[in-house]
C-alpha positions as CSV (number, residue, x, y, z in Angstrom):
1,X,118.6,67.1,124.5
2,X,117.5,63.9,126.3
3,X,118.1,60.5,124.5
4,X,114.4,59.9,124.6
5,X,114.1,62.8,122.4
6,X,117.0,62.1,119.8
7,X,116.2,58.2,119.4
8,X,112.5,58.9,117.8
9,X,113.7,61.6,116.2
10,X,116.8,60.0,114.3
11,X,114.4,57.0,113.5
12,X,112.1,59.1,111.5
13,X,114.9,61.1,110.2
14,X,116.1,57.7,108.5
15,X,112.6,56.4,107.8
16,X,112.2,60.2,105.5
17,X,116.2,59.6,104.0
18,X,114.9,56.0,102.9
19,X,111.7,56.9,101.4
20,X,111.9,55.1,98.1
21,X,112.1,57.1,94.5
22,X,108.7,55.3,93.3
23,X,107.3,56.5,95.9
24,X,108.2,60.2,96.3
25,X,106.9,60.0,92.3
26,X,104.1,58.3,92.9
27,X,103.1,61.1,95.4
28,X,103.5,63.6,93.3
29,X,101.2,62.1,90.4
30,X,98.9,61.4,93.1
31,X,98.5,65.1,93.2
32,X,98.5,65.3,89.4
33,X,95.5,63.0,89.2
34,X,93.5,64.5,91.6
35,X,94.2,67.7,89.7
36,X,93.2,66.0,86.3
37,X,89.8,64.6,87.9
38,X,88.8,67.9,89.5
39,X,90.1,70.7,86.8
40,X,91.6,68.6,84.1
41,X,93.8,69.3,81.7
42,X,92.5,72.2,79.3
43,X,93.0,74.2,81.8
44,X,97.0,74.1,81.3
45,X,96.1,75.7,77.8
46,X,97.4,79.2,78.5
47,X,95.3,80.6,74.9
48,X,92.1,78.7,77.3
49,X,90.5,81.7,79.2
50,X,87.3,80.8,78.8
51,X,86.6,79.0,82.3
52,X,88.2,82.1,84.0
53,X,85.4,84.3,83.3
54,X,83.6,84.1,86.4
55,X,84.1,86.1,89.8
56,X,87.4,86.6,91.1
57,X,89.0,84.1,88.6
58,X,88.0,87.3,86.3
59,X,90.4,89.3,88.7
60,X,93.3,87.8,88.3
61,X,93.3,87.0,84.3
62,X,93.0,91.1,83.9
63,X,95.3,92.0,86.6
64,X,98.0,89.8,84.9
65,X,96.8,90.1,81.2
66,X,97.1,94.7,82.3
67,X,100.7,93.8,83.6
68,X,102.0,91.6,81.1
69,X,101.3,94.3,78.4
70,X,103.0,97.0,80.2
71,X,106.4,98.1,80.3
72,X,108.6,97.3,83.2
73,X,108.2,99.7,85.9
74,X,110.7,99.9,89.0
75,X,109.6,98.6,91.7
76,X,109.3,95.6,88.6
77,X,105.9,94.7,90.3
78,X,103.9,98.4,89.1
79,X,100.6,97.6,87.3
80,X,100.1,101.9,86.6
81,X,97.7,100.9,83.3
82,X,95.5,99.0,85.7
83,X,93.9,101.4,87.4
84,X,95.1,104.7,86.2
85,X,95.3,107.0,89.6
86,X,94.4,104.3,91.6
87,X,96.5,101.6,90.5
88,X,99.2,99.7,92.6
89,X,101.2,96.6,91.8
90,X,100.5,93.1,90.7
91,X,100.9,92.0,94.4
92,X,97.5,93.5,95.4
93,X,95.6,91.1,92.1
94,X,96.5,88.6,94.0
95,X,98.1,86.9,91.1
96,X,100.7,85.3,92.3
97,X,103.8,87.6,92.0
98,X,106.3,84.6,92.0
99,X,104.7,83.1,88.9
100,X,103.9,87.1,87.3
101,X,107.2,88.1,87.5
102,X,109.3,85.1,86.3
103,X,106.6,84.8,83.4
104,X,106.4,88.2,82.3
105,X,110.8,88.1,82.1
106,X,110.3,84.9,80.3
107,X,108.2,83.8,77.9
108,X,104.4,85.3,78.8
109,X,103.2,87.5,75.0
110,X,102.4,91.1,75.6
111,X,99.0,90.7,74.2
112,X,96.5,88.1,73.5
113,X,94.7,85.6,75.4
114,X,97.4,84.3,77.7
115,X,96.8,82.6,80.9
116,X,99.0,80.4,83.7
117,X,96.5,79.8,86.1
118,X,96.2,76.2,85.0
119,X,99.7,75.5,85.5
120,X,99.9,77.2,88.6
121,X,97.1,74.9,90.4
122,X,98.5,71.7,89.0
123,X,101.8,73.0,91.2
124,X,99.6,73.2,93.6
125,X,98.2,69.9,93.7
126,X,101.6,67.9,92.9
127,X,103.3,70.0,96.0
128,X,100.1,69.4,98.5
129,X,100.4,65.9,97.6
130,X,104.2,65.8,98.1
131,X,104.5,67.7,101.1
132,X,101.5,65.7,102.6
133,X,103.7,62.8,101.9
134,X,106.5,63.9,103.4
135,X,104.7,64.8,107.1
136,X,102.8,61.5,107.0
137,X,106.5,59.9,106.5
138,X,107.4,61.9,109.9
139,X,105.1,59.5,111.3
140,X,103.8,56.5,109.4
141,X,106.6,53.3,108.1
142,X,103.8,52.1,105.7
143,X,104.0,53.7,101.9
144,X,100.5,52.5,100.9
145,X,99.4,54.8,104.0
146,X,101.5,57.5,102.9
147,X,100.1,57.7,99.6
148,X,96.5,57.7,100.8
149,X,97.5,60.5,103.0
150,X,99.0,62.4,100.2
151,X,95.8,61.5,98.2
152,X,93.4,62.8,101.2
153,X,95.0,66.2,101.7
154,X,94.3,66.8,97.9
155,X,90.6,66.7,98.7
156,X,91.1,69.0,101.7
157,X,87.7,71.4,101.3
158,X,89.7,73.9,102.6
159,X,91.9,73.5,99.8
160,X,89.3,73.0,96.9
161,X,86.7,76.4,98.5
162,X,89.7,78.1,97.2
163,X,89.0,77.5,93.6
164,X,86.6,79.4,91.8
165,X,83.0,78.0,91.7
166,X,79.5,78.5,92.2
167,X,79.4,77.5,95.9
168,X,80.7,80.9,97.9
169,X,81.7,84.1,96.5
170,X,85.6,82.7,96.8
171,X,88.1,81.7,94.1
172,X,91.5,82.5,95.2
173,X,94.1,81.1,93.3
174,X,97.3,82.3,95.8
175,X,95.2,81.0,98.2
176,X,95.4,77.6,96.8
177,X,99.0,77.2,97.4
178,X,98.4,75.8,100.8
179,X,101.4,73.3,100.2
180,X,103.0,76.4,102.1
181,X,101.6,75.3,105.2
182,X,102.3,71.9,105.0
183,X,105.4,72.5,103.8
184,X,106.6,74.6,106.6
185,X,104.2,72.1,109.2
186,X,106.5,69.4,108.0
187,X,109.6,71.8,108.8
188,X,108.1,72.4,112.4
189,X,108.0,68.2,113.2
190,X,110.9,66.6,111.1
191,X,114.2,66.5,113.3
192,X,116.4,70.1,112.7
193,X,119.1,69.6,110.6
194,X,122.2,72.0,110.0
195,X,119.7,73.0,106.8
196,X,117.0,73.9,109.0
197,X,117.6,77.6,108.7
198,X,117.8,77.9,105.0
199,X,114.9,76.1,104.3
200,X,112.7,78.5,106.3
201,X,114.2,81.7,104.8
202,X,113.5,79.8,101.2
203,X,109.8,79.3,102.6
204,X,109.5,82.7,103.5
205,X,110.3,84.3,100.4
206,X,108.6,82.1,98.6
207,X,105.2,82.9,100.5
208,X,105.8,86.6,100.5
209,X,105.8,86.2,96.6
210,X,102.8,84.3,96.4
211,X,100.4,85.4,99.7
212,X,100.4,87.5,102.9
213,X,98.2,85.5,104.8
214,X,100.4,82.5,103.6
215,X,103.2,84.3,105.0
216,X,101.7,85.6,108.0
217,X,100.8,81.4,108.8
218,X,104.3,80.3,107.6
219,X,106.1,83.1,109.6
220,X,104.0,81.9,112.9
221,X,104.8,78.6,112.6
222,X,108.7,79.2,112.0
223,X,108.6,81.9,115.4
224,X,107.9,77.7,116.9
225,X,110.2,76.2,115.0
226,X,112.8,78.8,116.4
227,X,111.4,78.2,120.1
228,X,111.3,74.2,119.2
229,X,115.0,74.7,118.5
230,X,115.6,76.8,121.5
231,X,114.0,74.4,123.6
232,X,116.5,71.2,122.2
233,X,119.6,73.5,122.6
234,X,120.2,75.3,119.5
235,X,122.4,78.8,120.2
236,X,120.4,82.2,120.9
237,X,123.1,83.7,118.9
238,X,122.6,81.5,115.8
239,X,118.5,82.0,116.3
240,X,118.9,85.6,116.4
241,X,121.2,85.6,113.1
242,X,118.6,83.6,111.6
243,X,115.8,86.1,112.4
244,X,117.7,88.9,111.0
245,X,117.9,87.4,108.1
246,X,114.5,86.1,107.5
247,X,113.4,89.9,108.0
248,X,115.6,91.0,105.6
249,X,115.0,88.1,103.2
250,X,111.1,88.8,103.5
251,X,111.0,92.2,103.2
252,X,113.2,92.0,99.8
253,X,110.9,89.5,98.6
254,X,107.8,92.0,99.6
255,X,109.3,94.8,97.9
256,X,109.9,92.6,94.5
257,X,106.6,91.1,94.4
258,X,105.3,94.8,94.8
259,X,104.2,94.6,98.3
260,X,104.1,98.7,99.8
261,X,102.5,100.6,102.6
262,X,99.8,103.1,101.5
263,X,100.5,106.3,102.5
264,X,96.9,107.7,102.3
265,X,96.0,104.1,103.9
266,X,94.2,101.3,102.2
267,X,95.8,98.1,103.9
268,X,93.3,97.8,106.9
269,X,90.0,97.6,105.5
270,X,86.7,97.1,106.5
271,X,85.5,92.8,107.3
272,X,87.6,92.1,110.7
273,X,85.0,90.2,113.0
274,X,83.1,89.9,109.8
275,X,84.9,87.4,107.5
276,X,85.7,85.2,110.8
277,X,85.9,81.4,111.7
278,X,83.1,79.5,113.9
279,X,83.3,77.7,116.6
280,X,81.4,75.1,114.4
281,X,83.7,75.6,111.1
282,X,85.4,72.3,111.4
283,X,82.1,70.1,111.4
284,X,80.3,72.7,108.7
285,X,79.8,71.8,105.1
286,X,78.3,75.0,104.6
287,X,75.6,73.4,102.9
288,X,78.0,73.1,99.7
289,X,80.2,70.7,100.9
290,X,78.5,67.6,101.5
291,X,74.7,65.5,100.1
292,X,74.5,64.2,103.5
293,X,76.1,66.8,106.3
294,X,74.0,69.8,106.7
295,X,75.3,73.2,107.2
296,X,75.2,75.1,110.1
297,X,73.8,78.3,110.7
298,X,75.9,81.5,110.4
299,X,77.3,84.5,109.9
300,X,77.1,86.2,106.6
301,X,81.0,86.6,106.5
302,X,81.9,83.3,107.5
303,X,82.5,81.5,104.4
304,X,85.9,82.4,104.5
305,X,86.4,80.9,107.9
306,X,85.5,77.9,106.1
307,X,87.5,75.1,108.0
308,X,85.1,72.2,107.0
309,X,87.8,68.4,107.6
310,X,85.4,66.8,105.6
311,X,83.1,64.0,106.0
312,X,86.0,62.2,105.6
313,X,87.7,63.8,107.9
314,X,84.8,63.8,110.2
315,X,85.4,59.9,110.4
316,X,88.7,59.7,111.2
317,X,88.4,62.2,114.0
318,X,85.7,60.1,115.4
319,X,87.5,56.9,114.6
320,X,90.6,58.3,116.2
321,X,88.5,59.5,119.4
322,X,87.4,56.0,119.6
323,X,90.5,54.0,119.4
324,X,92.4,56.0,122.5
325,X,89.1,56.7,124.6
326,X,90.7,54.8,126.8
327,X,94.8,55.6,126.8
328,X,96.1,57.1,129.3
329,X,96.9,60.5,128.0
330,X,100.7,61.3,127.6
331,X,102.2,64.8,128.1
332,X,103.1,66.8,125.0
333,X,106.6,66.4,124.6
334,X,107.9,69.4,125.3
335,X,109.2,69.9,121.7
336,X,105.9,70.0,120.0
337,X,104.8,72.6,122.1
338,X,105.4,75.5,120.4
339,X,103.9,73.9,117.0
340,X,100.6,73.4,118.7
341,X,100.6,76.3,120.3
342,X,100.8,78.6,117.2
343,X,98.8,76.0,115.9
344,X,96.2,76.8,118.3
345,X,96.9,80.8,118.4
346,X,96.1,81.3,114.4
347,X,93.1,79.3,115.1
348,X,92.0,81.6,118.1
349,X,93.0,84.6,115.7
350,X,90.6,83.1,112.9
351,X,87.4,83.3,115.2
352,X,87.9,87.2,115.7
353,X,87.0,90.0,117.9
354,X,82.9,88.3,117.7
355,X,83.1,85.2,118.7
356,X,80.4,83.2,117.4
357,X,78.6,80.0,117.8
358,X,76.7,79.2,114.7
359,X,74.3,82.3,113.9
360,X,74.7,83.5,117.8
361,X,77.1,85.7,118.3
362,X,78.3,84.8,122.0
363,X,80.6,87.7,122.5
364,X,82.0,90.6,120.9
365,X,85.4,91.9,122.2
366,X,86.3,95.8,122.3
367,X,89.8,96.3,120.6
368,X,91.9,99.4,121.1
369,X,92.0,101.4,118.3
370,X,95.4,100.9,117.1
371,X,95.2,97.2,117.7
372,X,92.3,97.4,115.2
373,X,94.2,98.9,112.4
374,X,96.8,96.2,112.5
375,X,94.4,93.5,112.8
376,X,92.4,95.0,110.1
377,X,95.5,94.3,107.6
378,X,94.5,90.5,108.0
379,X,90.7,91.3,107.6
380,X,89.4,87.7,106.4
381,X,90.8,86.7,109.8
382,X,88.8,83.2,109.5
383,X,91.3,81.9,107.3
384,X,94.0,81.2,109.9
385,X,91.6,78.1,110.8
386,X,93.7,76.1,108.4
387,X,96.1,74.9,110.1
388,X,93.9,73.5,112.5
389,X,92.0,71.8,110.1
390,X,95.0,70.0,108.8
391,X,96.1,69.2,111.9
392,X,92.7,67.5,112.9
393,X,92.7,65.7,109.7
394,X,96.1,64.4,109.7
395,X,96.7,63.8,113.5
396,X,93.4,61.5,113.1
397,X,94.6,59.4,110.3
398,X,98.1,59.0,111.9
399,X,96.7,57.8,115.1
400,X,94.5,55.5,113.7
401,X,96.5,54.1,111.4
402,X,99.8,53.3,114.2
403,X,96.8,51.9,116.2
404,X,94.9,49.7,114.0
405,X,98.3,48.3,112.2
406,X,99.3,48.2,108.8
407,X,96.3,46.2,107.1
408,X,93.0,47.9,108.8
409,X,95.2,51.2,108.9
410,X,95.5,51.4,105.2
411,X,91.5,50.3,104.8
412,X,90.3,52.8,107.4
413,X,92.2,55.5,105.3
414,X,90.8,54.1,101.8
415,X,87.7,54.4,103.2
416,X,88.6,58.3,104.5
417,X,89.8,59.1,101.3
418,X,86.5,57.6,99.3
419,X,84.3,59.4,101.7
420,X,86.1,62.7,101.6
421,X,86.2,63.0,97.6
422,X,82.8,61.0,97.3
423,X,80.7,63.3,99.9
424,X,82.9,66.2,98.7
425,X,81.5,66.1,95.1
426,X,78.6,68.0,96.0
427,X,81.0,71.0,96.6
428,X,83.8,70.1,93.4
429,X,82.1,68.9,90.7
430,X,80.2,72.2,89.9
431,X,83.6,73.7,90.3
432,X,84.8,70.6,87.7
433,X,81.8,71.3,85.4
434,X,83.1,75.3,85.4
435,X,86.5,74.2,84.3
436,X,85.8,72.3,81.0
437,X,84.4,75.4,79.9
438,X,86.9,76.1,76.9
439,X,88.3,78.4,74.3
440,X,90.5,81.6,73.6
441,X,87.6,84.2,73.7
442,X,86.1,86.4,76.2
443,X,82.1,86.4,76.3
444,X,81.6,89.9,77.2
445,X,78.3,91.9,77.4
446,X,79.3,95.0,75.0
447,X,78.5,93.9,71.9
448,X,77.8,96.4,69.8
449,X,80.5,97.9,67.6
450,X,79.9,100.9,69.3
451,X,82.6,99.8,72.1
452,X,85.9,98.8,70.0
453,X,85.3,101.7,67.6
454,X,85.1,104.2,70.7
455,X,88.2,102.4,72.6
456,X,90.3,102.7,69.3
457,X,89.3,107.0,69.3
458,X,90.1,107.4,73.1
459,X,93.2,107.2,75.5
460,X,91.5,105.5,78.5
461,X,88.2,104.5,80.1
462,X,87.1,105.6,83.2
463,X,84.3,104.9,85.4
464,X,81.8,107.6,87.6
465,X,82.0,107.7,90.4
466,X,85.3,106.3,91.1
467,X,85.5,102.7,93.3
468,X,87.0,99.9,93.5
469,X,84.9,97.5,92.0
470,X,82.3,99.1,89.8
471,X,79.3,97.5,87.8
472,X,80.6,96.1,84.4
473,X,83.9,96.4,85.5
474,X,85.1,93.2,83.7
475,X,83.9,93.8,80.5
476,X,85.0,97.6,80.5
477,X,88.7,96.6,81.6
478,X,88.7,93.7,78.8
479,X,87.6,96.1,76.5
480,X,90.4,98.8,77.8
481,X,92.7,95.7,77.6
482,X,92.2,94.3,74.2
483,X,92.7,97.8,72.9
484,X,95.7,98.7,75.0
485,X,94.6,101.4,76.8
486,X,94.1,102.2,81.0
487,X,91.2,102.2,82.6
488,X,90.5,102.4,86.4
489,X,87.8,100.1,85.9
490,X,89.2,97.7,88.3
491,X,89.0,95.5,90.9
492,X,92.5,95.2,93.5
493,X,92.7,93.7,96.6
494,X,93.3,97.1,98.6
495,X,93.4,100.6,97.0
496,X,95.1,103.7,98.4
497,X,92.2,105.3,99.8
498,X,93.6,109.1,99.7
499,X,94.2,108.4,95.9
500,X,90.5,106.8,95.5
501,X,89.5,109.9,96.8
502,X,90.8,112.2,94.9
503,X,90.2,110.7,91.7
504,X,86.5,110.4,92.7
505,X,86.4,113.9,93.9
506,X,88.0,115.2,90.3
507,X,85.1,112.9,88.4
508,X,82.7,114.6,90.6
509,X,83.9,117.9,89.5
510,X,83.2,117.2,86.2
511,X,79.8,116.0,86.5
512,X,79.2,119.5,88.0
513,X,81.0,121.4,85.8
514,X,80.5,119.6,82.2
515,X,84.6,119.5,82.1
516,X,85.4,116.5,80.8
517,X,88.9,115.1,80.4
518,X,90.5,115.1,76.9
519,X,90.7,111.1,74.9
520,X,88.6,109.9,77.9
521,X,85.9,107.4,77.1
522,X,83.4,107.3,80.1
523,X,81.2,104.5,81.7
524,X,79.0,106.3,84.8
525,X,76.7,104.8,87.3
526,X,72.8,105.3,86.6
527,X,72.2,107.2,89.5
528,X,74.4,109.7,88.5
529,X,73.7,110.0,84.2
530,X,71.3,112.6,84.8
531,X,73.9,114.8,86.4
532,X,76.0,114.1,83.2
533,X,72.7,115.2,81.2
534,X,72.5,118.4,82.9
535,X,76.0,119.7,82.3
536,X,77.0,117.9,78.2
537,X,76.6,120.0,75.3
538,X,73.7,117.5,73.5
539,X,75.1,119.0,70.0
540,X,78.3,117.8,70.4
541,X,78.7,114.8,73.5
542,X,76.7,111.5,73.2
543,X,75.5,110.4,76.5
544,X,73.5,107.2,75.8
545,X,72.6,103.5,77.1
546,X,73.7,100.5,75.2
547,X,74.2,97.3,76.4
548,X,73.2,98.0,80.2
549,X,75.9,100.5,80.5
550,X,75.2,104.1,80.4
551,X,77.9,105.8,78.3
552,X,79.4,109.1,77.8
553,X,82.0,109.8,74.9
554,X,82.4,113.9,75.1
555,X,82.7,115.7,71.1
556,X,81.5,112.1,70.2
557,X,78.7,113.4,67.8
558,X,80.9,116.2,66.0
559,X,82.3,113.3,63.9
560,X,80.4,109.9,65.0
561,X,76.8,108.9,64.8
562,X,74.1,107.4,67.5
563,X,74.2,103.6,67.4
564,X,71.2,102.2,66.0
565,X,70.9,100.2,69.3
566,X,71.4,103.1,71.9
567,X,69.2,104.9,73.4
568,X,70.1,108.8,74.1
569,X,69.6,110.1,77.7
570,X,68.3,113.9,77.5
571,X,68.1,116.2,80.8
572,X,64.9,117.0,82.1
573,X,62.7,119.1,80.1
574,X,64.8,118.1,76.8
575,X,63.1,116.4,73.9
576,X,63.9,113.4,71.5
577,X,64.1,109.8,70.7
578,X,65.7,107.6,74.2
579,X,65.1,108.2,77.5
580,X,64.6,111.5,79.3
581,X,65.8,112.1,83.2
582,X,62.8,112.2,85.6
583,X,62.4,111.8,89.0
584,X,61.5,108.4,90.6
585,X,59.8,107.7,93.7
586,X,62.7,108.4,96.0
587,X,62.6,111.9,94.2
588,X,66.3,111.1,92.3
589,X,66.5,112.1,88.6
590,X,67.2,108.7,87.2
591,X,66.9,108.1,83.0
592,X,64.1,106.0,82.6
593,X,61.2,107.3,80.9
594,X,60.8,107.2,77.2
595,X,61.8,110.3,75.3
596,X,59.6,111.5,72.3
């Protein structure tokens, strides 16, 4: 290791040891009040489920609310009530198995409203803000700077399009937890110390137990830090040990949080190339994040490639640009290297197999088939563009700020910072007006008495056909939930497709036979209640419509009445008051016209 390398490198090392305790505290409620003025704090009610009613917020409150009912399983992650044949673990809710676990040992109820989704994103703000902090103290001597560093990465868009609201179909609370990145960012660039090792394999497990396209980010960036440390004379041998270990660690953390290959497969699934990055992602609002940046065409997958710096962002960039257009440009000290490298390679991964420009897709490359398969496990590719994007963002406002000095530096990043939350409204206030929705009940369509009296006289609800992902699947798994019962009315991350086949293929038999399982209450898709019609014994099963779902309870009518607000479904040539099966224009027997 040259001097020129250590001397920086101690400097900042001291700079970091000397940060001030008002100031490390002052980060962190820097991240608190960002976290008040965007979600505020009802959300930290955990009896408050109200405002996670909505797409995949829904998701995750059922997925934990089915596992935090349920007896422990081992592996302790097993979800089996949540999804009956089809179910898997609370790793593949995307909940958050770190928080999941430790709750459900502790002091989560078995029943009830319940929530800690609110608590988890206020981590999540108070550890982006603190781990901003600390990489802006790699770098800048000024606190006030620091802070509005710490401030700015709060506002990331890339950060806020991961909480539920109206502006993509996104919401992904693990997701949020991007403090990972700049956590293990921050362990790429401050000076290795003889701790160096044990902080990554902490990182790693950590990330394995809360996202595996966290991990897969953290685990490229630490395969730099290892060359990084190669590179300034670290031992192979001691490298090696470490990577041992970090494979071992990881994988026991996988296995806890409920992580597992699918035998029939299930973990590659269909979106690679699809669910990509642009080559304009970084300068796109996508016409939700900014009143005065318009979005850019594209593809119909590319929201989660999302990689938008902000119009904040987008003026330190071309701040920065303008302040060294005419420096000599240094070489990249060979340290860095690797950082920006896998910096760079996670962004390349992020624009996929079709690269595209805007709506024009300007190349589409072929990919072996196995290759394919592996890629396919990381199908929402465009989200490796991250990294980037904070790497834009923050390299910007550290280069301005060393070249405009302490007084203009601090003003140029105020400004950053008002620009970036003010012209970021447009995409988080409709998310802020979602979360003051409030209280301890779940508005669900099935309101007629029907519902809780049927879930109290059967064992389970199902759905026909069987998928993952079905129409009223929230309000038929909160109704299986309330009433403690399974249902494989679901919606998981990935589902084991030889077991969703099956399961569909014995529902199918039943349609055509009229064999209905025992205790099983039954929701079925339209197109498929007049094959149900067909096959029930009218005398004794009640097959009917109410509230938008078409229902079948089998023996229902041997001890139960019609309710007054259903409307029976007879087969074809059958008589009486409801609707009667006939065929539309597509020549389909669908229940639609009146009965008599």
């Amino acid at each position: 290791m040259s001097a020129s390398q250590v001397r920086p490198a101690e400097a900042r090392q001291a700079r970091a040891a000397a940060t001030p305790r008002w100031e490390v505290l002052a980060a962190l409620l820097a991240g608190a009040a960002c976290f008040a003025v965007i979600l505020g704090p009802g959300v930290l009610d955990p009896r408050n489920i109200a405002w996670m009613q909505e797409r995949d917020a829904a998701t995750y409150y059922l997925g934990w609310s089915f596992f935090r009912g349920s007896p422990w399983t081992w592996p302790p992650a097993g979800n089996p009530a949540y999804g009956l044949e089809i179910a898997s673990t609370i790793f593949f809710v995307d909940a958050v198995p770190l928080v999941a676990l430790l709750l459900k040992a502790t002091i989560a109820p078995a029943t009830g409203p319940w929530q800690y989704h609110g608590a988890w994103l206020l981590t999540c703000f108070v550890l982006q803000a603190h781990f901003a902090h600390r990489l802006a103290g790699l770098y800048l001597a000024d606190p006030v700077a620091r802070l509005l560093v710490a401030a700015l990465a709060c506002f990331s868009p890339v950060l806020l399009w991961r909480l539920s609201g109206p502006h993509a179909l996104t919401g992904h609370y693990a997701l949020f937890g991007q403090w990972v990145l700049l956590w293990a960012a921050w362990l790429c660039l401050r000076p290795p110390g003889r701790r160096q090792g044990a902080a990554w394999l902490l990182l790693g497990v950590v990330a394995a137990l809360v996202n595996a396209y966290l991990l897969a980010m953290g685990l490229a960036l630490w395969l730099a830090d290892i060359a990084r440390r190669r590179i300034l004379g670290q031992g192979a041998a001691a490298l090696a040990l470490e990577a041992s270990a970090m494979v071992a660690v990881v994988a026991g953390a996988l296995w806890l949080g409920g992580f597992r290959p699918m035998a029939g497969g299930g973990l590659t699934d269909f979106g690679f190339g699809l669910f990509r990055a642009n080559l304009l992602t970084l300068l796109d609002p996508q016409s939700a994040w900014s009143f005065v940046i318009p979005g850019k065409p594209r593809g119909a997958g590319d929201y989660e490639g999302f990689g938008y710096i902000g119009t904040g962002g987008v003026a330190l960039l071309v701040a920065a640009l303008w302040v060294v257009r005419k420096e000599q440009r240094p070489p990249i000290p060979a340290p860095y290297r690797p950082f920006l490298a896998a910096v760079l390679a996670l962004a390349v991964f992020s624009l996929s197999n079709q690269i595209a420009l805007g709506s024009l897709v300007l190349v589409t490359i072929p990919l072996p088939e196995a290759l394919e398969r592996w890629v396919a496990m990381f199908r929402s590719s465009g989200r490796m563009i991250w990294p980037l994007s904070y790497l834009v963002v923050f390299g910007a406002a550290i280069i301005l700020c060393r070249r405009l000095g302490r007084g203009r530096g601090r003003v140029a990043l105020a400004v950053a910072l008002l620009l970036q939350a003010g012209d970021g409204a447009a995409g988080w206030l409709p998310i802020a007006r979602e979360a003051r929705v409030a209280g301890s009940a779940w508005n669900s369509p099935l309101r007629d008495g029907f519902w809780d009296e049927a879930a109290r006289r059967h064992a389970r609800i199902r759905y026909l056909p069987t998928a993952n992902v079905t129409p009223h699947w929230q309000a038929l798994a909160h109704l299986a939930l309330r009433h403690g019962i399974p249902t494989d009315t679901i919606y998981l991350a990935r589902v084991d497709a030889d077991a969703l086949a099956r399961s569909r293929e014995r529902g199918m038999a039943a349609l055509r036979t009229g064999v209905f399982e025992a205790g099983t209450l039954y929701a079925i898709h339209e197109s498929l209640t007049c094959m149900a019609a067909a096959v029930i014994d009218p005398a004794q099963d009640l097959l009917m419509r109410l509230d938008g779902v078409d229902v079948l309870a089998p023996g229902w009518l041997t001890t139960g009445t019609v309710p007054a607000a259903g409307q029976v479904i007879h087969a074809a040539g059958r008589t009486g008051p409801g609707l009667v099966c006939a065929p539309d224009a597509s020549g389909r027997m669908m229940p639609g016209a009146p009965g008599g």
